[in-house]
C-alpha positions as CSV (number, residue, x, y, z in Angstrom):
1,X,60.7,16.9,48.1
2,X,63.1,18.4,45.4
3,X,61.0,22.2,45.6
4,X,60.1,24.7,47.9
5,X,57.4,27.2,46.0
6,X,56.3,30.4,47.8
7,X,53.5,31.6,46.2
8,X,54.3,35.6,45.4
9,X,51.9,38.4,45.4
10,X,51.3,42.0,44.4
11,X,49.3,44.5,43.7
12,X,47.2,44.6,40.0
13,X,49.6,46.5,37.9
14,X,47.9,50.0,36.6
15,X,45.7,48.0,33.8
16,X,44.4,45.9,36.8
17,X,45.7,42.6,35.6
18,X,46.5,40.2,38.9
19,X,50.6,39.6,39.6
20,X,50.7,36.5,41.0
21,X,53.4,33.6,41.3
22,X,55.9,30.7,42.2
23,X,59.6,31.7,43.6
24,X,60.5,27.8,43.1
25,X,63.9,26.6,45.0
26,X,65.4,24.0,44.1
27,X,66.8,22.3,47.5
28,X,69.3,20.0,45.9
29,X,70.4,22.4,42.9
30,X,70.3,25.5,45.1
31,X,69.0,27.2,42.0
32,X,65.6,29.3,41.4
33,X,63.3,30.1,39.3
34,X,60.0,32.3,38.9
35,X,57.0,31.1,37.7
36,X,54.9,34.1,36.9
37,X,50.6,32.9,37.1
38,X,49.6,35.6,34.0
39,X,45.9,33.9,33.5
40,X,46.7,31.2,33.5
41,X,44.6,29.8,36.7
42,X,45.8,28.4,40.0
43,X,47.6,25.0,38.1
44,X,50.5,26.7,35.9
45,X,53.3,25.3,37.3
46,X,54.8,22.5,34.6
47,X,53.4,19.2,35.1
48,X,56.5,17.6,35.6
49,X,57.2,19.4,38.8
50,X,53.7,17.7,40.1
51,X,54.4,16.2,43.3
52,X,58.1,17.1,43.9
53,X,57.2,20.7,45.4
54,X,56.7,21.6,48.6
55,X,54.8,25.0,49.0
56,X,55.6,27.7,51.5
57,X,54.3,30.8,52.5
58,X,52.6,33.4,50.6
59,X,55.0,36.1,50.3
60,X,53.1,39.7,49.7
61,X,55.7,42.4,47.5
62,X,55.7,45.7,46.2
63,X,54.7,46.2,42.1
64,X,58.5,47.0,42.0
65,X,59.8,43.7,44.0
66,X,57.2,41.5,41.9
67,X,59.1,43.0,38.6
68,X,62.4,42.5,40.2
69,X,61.6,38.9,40.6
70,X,60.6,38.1,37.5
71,X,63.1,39.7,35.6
72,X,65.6,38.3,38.1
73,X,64.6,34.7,38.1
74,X,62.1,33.3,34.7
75,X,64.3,32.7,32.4
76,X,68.1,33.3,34.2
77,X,68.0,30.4,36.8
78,X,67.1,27.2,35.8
79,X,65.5,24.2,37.8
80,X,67.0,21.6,35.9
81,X,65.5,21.6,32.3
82,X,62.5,23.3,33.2
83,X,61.3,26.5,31.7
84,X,58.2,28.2,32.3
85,X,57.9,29.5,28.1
């Protein structure tokens, strides 16, 4: 297993649209990275993480924490080459 996910929820933001996603650690790099779910269904994670990840916990946040997140870790912290966009 080279990733732990924890699946991350929050509350629908004021248009009502679902915030939902992966916090994905990388146990050998040490490195994270957020995986936010938009609409895209329950399989967005990159195909080539398929079967390397282990998942954790569902972790329930704030609006505020949920935006932290992703601002914090999408596009900052990387898992190797792999990029969510």
């Amino acid at each position: 297993m080279d990733y732990i996910a924890t699946y991350v929820k929050a509350p629908h933001d004021s248009n009502g649209n679902p915030q939902r996603g992966y916090l994905v650690y990388g146990v050998n790099t040490g490195k994270v990275q957020f995986f936010d779910q938009d609409f895209r269904g329950p399989s967005f994670l990159p195909e080539e993480l398929e079967g390397t990840i282990g998942y954790g916990a569902v972790m329930e946040v704030t609006k505020k924490e949920y935006k932290k997140l992703k601002s914090e870790y999408s596009n900052y912290h990387s898992l190797s080459t792999y990029h969510p966009y």
